[in-house]
N, C-alpha and C positions, 0 to 999 in steps of 0.2 A: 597918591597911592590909591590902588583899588578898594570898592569897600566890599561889605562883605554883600552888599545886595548885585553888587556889578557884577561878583565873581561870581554867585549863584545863577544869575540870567546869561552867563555867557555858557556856563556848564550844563544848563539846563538845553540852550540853544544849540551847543552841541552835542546833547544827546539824542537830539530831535533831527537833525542832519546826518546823522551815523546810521538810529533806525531806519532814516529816509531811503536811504542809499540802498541799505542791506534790503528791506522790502522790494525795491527797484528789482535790485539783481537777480532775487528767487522768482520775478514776475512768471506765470507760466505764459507759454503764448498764445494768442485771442484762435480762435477757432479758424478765422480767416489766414493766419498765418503757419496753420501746419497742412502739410503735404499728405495725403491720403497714401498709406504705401502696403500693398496688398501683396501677402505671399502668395505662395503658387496654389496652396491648398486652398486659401480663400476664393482666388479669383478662378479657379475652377468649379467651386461651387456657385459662384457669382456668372462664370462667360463657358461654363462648360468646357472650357480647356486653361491650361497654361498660359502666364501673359504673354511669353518668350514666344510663341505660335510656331515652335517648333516644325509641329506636322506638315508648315507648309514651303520650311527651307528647302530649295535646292543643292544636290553634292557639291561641296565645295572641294575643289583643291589646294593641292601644295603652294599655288603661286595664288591663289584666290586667297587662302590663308594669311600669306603674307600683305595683303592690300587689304584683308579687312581689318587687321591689326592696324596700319597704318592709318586705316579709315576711321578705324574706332578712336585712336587717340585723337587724332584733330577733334574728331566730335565730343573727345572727353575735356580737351580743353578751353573747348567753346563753351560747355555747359558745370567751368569752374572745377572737372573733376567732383562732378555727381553722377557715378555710376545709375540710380535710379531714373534718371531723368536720361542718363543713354539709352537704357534699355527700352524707357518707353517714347523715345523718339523714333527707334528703328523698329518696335513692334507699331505705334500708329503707321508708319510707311506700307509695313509687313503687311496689314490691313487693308488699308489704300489698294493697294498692288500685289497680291499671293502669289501672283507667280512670278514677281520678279526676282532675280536673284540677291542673295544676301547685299552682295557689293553693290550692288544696284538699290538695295532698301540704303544703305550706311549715306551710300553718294545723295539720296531724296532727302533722308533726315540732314544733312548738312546742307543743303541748298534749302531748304524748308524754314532751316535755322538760322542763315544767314537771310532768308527774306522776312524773316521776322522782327529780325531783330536788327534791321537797320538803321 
């Protein structure tokens, strides 16, 4: 039979693994592991325009539209469906190259992505 010192050390030790846990899970994340993510209001006071760099897309069409849709998802499931991380793989492109065309920014961030990450 258990005594009663056994069953206070065991009750104790589990209350010491329960706190453990539960402090674990509230952990915030270390500064290295969050993503800097800037609205549009910020990073125009930061880069003088909008991240998206709009001003420097080309008219897209009906049949353009549909290919960058299609462009956009391979690229959204290469990067786990992280829209933020889409945006700013085809605005770094957008950057690269201003006058390239949209589909042609989408087509660089996925060959950019695939050579990255091989």
């Amino acid at each position: 039979m258990l005594t009663y010192r056994t069953l206070m050390a065991v009750g104790i030790a589990l209350i010491v693994a329960i706190a453990f846990v539960a402090l674990r899970a509230r952990r915030t994340p270390k500064q290295s592991d969050r993503v800097p993510q800037l609205s549009d209001r910020e990073a125009t006071r930061l880069l003088g325009r909008p991240i998206g760099g709009i001003e420097n897309a080309t008219k897209v069409t009906r049949g353009d539209n549909a290919q960058i849709q299609r462009l956009r998802q391979e690229l959204r499931v290469k990067v786990l469906h992280d829209e933020a991380a889409v945006n700013r793989l085809v605005a770094a492109e957008r950057e690269r190259a201003p006058s390239a065309s949209e589909v042609d920014c989408y087509r660089a961030a996925i060959a950019r992505w695939e050579r990255d990450n091989r």
